[in-house]
N, CA, C and O atoms as a MOPAC input file, in Angstrom:
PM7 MOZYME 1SCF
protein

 N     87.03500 1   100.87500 1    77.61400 1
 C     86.33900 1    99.66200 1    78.01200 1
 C     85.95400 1    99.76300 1    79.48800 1
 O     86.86900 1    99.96400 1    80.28600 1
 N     84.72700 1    99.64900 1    79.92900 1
 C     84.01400 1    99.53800 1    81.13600 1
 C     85.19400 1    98.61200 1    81.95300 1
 O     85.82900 1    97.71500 1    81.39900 1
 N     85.31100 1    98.89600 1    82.97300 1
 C     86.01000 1    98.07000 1    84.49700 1
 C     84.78200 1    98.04900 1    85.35500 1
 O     84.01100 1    98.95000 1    85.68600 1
 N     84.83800 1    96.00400 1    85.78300 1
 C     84.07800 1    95.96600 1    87.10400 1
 C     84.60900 1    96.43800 1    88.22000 1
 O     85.82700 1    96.49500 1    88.05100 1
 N     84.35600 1    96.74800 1    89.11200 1
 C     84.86400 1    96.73300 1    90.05600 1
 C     84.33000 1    95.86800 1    91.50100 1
 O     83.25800 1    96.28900 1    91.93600 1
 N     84.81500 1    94.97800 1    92.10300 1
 C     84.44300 1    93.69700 1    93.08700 1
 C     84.65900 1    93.85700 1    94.26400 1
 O     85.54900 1    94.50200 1    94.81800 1
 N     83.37300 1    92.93000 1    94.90200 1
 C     83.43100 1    93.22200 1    96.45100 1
 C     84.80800 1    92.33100 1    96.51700 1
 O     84.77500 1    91.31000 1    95.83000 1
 N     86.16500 1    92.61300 1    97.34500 1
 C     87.05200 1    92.00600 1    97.34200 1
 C     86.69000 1    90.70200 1    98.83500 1
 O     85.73300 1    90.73100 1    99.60800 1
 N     87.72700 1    89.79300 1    98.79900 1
 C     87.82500 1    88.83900 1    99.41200 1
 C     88.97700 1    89.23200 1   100.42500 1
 O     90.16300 1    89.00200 1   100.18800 1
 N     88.54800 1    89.80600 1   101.49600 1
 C     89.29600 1    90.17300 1   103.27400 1
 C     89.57000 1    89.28900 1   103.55800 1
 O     89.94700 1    89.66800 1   104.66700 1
 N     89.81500 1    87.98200 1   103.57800 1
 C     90.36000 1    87.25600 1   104.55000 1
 C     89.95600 1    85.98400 1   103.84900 1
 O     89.38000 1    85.98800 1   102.76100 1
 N     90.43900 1    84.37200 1   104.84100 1
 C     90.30500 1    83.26300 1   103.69700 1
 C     88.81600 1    83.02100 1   104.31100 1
 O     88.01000 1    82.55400 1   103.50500 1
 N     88.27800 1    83.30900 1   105.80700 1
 C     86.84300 1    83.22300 1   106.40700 1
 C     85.87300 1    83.93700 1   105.70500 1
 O     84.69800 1    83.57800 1   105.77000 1
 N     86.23300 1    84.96400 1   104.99900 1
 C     85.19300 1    85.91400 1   104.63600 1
 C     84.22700 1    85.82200 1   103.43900 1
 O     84.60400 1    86.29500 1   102.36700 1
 N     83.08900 1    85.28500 1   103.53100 1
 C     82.40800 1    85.21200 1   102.18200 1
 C     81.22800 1    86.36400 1   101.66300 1
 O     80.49700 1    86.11200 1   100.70500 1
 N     81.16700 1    87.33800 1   102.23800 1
 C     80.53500 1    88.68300 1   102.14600 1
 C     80.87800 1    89.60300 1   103.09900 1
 O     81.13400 1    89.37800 1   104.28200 1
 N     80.86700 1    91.04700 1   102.30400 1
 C     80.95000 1    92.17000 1   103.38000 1
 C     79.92300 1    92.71800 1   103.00000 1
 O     79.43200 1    92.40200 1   101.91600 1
 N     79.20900 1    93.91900 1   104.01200 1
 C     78.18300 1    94.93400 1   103.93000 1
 C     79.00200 1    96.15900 1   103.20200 1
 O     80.18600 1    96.42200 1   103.41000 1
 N     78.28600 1    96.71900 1   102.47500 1
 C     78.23600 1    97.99000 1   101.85100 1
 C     77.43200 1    98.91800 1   102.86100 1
 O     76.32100 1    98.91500 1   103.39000 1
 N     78.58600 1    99.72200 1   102.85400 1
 C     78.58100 1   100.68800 1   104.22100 1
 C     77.62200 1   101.58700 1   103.91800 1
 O     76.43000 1   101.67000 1   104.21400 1
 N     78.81100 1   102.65100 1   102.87800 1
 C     78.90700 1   103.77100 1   101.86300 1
 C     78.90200 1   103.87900 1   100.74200 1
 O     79.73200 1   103.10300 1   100.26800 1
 N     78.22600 1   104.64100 1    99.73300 1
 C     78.86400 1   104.99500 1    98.54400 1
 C     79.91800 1   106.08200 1    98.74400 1
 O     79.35600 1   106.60800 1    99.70400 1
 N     80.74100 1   106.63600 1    98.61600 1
 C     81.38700 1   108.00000 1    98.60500 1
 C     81.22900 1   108.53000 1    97.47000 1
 O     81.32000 1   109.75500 1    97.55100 1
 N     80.95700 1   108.01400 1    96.04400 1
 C     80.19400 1   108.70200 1    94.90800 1
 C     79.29500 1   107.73200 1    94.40100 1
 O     79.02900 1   106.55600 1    94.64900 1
 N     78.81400 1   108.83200 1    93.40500 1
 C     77.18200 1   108.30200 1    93.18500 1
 C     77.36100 1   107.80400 1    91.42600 1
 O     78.36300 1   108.28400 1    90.89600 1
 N     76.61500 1   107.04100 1    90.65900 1
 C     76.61900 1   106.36700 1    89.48200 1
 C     76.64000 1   108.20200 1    88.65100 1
 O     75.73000 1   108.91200 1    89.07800 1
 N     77.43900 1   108.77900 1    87.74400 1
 C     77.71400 1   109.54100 1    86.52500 1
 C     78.88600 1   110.44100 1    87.24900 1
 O     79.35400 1   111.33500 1    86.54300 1
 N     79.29400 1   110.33400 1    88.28300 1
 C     80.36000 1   110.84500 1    89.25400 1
 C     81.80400 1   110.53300 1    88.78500 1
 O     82.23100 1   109.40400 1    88.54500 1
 N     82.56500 1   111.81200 1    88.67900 1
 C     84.20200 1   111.41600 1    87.71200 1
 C     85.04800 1   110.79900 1    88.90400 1
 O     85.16100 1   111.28200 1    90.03000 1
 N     85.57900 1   109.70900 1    88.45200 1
 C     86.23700 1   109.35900 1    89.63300 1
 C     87.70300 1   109.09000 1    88.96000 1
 O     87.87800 1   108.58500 1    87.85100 1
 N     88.98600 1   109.64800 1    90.09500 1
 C     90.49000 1   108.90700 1    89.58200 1
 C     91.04300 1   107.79000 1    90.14900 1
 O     90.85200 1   107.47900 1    91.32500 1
 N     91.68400 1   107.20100 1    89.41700 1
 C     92.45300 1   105.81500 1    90.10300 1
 C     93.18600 1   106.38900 1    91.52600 1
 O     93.96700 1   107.31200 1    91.76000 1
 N     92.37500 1   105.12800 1    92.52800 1
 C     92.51500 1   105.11300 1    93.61900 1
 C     92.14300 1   105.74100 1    94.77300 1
 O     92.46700 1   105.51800 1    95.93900 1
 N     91.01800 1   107.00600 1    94.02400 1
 C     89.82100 1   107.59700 1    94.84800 1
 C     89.03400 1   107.01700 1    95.47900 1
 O     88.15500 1   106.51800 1    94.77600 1
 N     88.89700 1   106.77200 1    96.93800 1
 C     87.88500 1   105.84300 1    97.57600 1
 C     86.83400 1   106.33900 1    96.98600 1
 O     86.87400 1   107.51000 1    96.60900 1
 N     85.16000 1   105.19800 1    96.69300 1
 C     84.83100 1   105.18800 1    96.22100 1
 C     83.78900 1   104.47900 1    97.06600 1
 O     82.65900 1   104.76200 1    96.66800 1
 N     83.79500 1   103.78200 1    97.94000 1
 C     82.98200 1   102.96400 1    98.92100 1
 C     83.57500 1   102.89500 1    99.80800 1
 O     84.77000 1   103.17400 1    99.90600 1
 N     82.55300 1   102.34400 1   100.99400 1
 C     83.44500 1   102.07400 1   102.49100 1
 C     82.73700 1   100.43300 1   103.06200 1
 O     81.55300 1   100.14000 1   103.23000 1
 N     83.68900 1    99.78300 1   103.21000 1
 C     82.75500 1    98.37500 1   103.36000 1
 C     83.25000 1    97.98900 1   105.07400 1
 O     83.92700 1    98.74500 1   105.77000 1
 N     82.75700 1    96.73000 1   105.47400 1
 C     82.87200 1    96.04500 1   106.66000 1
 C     83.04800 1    94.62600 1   106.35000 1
 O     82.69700 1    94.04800 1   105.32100 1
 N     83.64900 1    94.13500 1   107.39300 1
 C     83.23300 1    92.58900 1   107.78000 1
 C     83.13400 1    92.27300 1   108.27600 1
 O     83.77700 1    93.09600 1   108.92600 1
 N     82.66300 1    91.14500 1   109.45500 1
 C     82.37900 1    91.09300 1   111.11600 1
 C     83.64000 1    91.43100 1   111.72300 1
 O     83.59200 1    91.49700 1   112.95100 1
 N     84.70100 1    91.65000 1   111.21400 1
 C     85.75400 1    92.57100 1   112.06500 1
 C     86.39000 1    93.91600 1   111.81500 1
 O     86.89800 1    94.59700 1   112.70600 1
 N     86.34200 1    94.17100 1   110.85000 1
 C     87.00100 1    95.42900 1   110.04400 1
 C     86.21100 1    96.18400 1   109.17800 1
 O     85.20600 1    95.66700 1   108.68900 1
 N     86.64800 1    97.79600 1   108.81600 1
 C     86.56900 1    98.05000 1   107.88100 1
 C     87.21300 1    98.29700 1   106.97700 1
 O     88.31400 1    97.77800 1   107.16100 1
 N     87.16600 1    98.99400 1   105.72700 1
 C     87.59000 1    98.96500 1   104.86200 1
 C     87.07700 1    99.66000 1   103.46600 1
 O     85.96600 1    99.44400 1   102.98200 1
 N     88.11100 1   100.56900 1   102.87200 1
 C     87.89700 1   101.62000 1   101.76400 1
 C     88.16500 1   100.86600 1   100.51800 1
 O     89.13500 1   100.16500 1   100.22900 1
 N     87.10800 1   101.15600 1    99.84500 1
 C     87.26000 1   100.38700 1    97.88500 1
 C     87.87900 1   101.64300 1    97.64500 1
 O     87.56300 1   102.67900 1    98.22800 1
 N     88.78200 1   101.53800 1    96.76200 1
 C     89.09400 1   102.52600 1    95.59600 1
 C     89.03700 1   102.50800 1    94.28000 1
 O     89.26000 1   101.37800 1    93.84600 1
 N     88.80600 1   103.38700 1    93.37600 1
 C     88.90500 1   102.84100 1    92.11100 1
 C     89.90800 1   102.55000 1    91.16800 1
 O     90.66500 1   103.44100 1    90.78200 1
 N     89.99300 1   101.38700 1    90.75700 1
 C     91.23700 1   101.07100 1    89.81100 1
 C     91.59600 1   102.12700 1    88.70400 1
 O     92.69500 1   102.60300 1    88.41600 1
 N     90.37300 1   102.35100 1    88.17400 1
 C     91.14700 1   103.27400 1    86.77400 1
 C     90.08300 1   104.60200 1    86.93100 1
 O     89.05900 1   104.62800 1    87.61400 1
 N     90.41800 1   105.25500 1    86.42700 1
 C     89.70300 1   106.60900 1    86.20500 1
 C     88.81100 1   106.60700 1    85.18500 1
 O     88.90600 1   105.90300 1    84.18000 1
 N     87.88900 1   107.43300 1    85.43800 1
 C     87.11000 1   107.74900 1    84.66400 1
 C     85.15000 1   107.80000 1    84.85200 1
 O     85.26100 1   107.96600 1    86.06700 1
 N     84.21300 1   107.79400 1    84.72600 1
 C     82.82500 1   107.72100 1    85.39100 1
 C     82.55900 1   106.61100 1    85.94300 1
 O     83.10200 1   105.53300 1    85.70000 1
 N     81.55600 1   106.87000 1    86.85100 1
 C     81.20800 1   105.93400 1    87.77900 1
 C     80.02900 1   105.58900 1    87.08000 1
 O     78.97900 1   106.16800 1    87.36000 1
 N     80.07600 1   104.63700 1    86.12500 1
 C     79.12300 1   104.40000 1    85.43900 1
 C     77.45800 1   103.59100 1    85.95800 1
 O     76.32500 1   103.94200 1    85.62800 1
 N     77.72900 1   102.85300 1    86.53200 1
 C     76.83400 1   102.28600 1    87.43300 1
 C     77.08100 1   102.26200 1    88.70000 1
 O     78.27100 1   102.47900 1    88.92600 1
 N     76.13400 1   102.00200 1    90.08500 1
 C     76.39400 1   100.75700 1    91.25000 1
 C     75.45200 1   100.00900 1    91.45800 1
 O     74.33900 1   100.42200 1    91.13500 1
 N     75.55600 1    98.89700 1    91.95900 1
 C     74.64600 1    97.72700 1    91.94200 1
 C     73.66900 1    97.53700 1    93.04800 1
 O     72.45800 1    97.32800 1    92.96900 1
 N     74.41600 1    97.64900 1    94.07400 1
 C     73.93800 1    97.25700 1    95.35100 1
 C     73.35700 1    98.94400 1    96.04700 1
 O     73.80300 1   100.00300 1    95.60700 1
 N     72.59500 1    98.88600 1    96.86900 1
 C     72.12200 1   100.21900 1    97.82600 1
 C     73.18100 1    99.91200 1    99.02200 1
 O     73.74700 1    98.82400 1    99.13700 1
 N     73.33900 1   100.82000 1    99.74100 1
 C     73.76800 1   101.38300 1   100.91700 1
 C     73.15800 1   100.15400 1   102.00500 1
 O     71.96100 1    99.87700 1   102.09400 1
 N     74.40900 1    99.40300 1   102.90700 1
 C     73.84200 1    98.72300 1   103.43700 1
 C     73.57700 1    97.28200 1   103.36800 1
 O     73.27800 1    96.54300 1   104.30600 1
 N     73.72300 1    96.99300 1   102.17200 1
 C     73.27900 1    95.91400 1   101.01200 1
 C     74.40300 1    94.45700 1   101.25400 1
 O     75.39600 1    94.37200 1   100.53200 1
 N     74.18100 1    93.62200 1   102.08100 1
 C     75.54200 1    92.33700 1   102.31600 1
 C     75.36400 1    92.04100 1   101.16100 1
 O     74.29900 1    91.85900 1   100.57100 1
 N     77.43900 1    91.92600 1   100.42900 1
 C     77.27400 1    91.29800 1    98.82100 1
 C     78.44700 1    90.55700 1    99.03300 1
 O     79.35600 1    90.76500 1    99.83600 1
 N     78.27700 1    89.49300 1    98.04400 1
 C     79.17700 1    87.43400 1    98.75900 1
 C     80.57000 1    88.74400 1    97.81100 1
 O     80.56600 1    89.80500 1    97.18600 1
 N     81.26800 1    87.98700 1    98.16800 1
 C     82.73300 1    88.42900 1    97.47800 1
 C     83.04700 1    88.10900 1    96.43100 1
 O     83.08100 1    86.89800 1    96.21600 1
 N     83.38300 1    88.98800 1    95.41200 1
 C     83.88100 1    88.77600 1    94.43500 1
 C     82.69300 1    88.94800 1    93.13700 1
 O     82.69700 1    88.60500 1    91.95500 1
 N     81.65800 1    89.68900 1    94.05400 1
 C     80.24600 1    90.38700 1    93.16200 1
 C     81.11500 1    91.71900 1    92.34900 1
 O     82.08000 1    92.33400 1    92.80300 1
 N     80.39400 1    91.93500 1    90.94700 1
 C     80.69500 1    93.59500 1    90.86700 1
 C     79.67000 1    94.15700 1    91.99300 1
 O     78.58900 1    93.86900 1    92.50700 1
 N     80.57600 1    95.03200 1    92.04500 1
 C     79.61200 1    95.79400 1    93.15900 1
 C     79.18000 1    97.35600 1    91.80100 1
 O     78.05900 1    97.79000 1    91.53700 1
 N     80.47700 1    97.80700 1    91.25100 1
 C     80.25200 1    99.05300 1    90.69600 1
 C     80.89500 1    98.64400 1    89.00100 1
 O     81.55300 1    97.69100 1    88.58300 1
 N     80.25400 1   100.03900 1    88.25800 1
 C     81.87100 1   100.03100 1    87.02200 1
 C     81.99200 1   101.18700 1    86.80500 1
 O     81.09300 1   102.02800 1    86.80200 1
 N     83.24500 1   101.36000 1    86.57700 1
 C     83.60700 1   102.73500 1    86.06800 1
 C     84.26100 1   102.49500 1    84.74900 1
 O     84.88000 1   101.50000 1    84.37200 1
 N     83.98300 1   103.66900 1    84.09100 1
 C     84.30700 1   103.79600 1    82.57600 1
 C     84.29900 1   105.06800 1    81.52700 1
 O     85.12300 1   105.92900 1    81.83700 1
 N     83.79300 1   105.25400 1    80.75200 1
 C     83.53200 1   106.18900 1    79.59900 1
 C     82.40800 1   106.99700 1    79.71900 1
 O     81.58200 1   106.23000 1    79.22400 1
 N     81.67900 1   108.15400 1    80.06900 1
 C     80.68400 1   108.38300 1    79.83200 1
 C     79.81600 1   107.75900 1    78.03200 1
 O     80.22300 1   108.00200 1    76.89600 1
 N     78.63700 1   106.98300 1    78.43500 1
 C     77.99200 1   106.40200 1    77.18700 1
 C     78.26200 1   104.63400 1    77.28000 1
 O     77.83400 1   103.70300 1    76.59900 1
 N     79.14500 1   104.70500 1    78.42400 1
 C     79.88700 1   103.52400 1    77.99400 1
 C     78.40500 1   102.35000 1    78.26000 1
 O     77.37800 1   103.01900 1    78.37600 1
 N     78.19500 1   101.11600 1    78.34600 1
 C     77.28400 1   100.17400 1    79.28400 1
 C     78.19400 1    99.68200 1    80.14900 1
 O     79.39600 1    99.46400 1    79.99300 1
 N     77.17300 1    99.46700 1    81.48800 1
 C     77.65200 1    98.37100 1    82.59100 1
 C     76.72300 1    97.12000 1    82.87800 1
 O     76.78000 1    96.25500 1    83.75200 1
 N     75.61400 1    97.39100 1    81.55100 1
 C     74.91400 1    95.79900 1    81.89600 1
 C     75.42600 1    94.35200 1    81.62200 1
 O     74.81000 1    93.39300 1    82.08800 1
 N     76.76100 1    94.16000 1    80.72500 1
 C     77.51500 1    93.42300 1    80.88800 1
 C     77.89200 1    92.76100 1    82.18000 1
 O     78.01700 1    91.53700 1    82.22200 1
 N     78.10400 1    93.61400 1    83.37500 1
 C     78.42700 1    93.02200 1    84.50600 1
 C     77.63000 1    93.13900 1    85.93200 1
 O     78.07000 1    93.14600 1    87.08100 1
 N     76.11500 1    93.24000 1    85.36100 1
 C     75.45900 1    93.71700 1    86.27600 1
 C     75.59400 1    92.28100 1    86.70900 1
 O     75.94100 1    91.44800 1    85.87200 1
 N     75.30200 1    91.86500 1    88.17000 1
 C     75.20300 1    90.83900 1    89.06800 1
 C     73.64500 1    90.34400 1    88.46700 1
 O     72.75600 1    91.07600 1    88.03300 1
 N     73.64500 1    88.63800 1    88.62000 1
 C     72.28200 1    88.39000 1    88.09800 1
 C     72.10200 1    87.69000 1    89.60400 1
 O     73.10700 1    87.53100 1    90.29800 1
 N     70.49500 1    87.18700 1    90.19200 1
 C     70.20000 1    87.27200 1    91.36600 1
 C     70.73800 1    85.76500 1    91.97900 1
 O     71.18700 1    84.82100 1    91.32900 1
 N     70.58200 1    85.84700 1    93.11000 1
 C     70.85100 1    84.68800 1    94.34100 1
 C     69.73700 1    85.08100 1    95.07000 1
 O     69.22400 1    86.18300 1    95.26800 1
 N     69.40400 1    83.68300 1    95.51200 1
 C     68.59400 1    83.85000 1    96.60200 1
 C     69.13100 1    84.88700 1    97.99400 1
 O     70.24500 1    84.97700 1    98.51000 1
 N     68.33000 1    85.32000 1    98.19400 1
 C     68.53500 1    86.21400 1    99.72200 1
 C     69.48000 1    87.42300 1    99.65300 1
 O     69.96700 1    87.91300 1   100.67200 1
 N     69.73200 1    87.90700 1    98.36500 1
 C     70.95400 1    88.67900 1    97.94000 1
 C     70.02700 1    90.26400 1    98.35600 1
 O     68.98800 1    90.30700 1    99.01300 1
 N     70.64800 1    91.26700 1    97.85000 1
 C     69.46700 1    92.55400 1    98.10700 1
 C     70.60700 1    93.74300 1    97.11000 1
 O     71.65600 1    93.98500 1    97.70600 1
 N     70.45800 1    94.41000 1    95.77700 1
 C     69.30100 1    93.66800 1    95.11500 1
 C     69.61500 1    92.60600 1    94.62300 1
 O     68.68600 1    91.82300 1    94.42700 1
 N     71.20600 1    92.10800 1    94.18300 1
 C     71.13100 1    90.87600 1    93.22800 1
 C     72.72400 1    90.88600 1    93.62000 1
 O     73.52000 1    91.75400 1    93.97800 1
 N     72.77000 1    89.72300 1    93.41300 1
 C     74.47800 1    89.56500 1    93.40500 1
 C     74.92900 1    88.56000 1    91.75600 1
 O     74.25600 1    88.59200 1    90.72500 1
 N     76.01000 1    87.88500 1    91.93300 1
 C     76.21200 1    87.50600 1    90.47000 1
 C     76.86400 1    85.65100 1    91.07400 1
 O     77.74100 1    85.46300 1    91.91700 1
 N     76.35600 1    84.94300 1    90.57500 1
 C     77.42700 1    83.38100 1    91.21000 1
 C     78.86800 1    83.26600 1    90.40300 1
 O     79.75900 1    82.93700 1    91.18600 1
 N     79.34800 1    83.45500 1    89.00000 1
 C     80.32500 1    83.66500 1    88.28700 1
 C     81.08800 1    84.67700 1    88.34000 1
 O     80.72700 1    85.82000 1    88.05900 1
 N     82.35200 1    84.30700 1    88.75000 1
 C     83.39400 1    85.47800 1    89.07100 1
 C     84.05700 1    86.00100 1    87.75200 1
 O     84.77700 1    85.29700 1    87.04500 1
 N     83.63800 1    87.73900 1    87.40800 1
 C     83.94600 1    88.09200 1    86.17800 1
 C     85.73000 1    88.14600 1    86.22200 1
 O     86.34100 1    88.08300 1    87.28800 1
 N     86.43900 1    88.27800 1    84.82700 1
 C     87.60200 1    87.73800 1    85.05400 1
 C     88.48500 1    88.83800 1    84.94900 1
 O     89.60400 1    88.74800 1    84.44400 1
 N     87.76000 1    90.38900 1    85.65200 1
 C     88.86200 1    91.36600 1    85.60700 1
 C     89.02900 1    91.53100 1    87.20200 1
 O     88.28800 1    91.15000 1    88.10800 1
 N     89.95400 1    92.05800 1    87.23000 1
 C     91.13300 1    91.94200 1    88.65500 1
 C     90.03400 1    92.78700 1    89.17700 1
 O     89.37700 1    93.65100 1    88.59800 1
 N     89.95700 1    92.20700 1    90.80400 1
 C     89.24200 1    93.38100 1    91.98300 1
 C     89.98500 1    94.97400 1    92.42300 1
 O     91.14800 1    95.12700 1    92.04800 1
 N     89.53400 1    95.75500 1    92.95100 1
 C     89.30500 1    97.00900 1    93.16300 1
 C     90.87100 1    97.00800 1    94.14900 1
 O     91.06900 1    95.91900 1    94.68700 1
 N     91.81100 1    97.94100 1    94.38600 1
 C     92.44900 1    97.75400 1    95.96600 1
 C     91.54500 1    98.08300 1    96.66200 1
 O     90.61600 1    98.83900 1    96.37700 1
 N     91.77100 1    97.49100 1    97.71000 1
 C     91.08500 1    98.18300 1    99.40100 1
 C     91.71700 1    98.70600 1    99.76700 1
 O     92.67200 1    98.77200 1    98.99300 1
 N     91.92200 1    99.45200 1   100.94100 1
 C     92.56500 1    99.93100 1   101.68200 1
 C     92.17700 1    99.67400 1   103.17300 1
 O     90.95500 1    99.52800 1   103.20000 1
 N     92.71600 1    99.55600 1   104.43700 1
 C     92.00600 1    99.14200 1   105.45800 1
 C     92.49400 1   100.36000 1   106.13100 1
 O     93.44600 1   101.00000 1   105.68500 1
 N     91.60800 1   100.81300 1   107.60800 1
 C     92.31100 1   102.15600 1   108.46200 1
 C     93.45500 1   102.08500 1   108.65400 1
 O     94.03400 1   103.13600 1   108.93000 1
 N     94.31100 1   100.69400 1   108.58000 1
 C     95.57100 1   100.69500 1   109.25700 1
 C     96.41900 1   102.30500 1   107.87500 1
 O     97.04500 1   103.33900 1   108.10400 1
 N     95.85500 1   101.53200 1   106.39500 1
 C     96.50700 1   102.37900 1   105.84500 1
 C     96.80100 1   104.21500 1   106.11800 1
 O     97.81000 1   104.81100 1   105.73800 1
 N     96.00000 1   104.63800 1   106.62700 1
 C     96.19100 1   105.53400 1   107.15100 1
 C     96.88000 1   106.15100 1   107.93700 1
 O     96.96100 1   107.37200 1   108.06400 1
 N     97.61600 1   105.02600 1   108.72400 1
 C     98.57100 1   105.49800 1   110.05000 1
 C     99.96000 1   105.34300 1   109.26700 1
 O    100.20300 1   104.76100 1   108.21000 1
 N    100.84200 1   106.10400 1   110.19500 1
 C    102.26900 1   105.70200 1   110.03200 1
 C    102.48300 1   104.08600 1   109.57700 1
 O    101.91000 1   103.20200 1   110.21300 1
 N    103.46800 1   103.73300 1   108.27600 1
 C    103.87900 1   102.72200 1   108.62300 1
 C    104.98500 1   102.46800 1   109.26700 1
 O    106.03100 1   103.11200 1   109.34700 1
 N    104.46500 1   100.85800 1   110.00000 1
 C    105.63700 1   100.04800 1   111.49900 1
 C    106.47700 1    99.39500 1   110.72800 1
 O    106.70300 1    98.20000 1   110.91700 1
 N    107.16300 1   100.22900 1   109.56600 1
 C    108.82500 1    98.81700 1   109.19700 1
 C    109.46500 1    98.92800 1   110.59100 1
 O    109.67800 1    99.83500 1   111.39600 1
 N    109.70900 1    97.42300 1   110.50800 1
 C    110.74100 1    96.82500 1   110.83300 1
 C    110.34000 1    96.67300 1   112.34200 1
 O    111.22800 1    96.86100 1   113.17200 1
 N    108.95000 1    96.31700 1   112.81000 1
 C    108.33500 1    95.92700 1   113.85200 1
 C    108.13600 1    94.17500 1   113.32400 1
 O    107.59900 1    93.61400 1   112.36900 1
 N    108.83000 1    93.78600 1   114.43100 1
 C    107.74100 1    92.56600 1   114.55500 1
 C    106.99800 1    92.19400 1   116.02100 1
 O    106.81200 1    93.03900 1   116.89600 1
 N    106.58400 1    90.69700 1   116.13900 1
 C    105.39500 1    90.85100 1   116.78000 1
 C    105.31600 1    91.11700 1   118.34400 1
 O    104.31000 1    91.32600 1   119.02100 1
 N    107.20100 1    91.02700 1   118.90200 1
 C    106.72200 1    91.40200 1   120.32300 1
 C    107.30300 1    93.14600 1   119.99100 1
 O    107.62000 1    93.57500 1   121.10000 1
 N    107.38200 1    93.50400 1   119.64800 1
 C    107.22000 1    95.10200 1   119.48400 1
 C    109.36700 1    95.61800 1   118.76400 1
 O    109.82100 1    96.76200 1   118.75600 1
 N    109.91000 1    94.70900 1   118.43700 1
 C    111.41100 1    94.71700 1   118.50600 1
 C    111.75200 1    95.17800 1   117.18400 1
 O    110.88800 1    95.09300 1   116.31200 1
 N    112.91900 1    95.66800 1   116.89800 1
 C    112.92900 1    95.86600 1   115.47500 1
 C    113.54000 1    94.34900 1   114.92700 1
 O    113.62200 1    93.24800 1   115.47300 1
 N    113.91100 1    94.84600 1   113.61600 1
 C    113.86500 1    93.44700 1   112.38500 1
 C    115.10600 1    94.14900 1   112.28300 1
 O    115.12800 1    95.37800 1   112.35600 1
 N    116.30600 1    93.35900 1   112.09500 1
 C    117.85300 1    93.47800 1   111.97900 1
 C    118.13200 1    92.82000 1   110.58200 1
 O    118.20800 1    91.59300 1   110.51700 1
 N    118.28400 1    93.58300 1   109.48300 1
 C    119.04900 1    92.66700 1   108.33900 1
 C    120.18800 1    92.74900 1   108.58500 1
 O    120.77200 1    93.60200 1   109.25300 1
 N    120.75200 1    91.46700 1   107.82200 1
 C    122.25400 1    91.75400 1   108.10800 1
 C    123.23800 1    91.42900 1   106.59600 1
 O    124.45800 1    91.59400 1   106.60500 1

């Protein structure tokens, strides 16, 4: 069964990010949790990955493209499979189309650069460690 995959929701301010990157292209094999896009928001960026494995059956949006949150942006699935089920239908001012109804399968993880670095257990915020006891 085809998976959407969604521009996720960064923050409770955030009602669209730009589509940066593709990192693969629509008939491209992809595995769970292979970045797959690279997005922004007026403060951050941030890596889509893909939930489940298997082809990158469609993408919606071009390179560049601001999409409101919680659009499919992509699907991955079966080679043969369809993704016009969840293609986004248009909004005004969208580029090419976004969708107003939030489809009801779970969004993509992100990942943000922090993921990349060492993680800070047991930092908190003036720089001290965290003592269980």
């Amino acid at each position: 069964m085809p998976t959407p995959v969604e521009m996720p929701k960064l923050g409770t301010t955030v009602e669209e990010c730009t589509l940066v990157a593709w990192r693969r292209r629509s008939g491209d094999k992809v595995s769970a949790g292979e970045v797959i896009a690279d997005i922004e928001t007026d403060k951050a960026a941030f890596e889509i990955v893909a939930p489940v494995g298997g082809v990158l059956l469609a993408t919606f949006f071009d390179e560049g493209a601001t999409v409101p949150v919680f659009t499919s942006i992509c699907v991955i699935g079966e080679p043969g499979e369809s993704a016009d089920q969840f293609r986004p239908s248009a909004l005004p001012g969208s580029q090419p189309q976004a969708e107003v109804a939030r489809p009801s399968a779970t969004p993509a993880p992100v990942r943000s650069a922090a993921d990349h670095r060492a993680p800070h257990a047991g930092v908190v915020g003036d720089g001290g460690p965290i003592h269980a006891e």
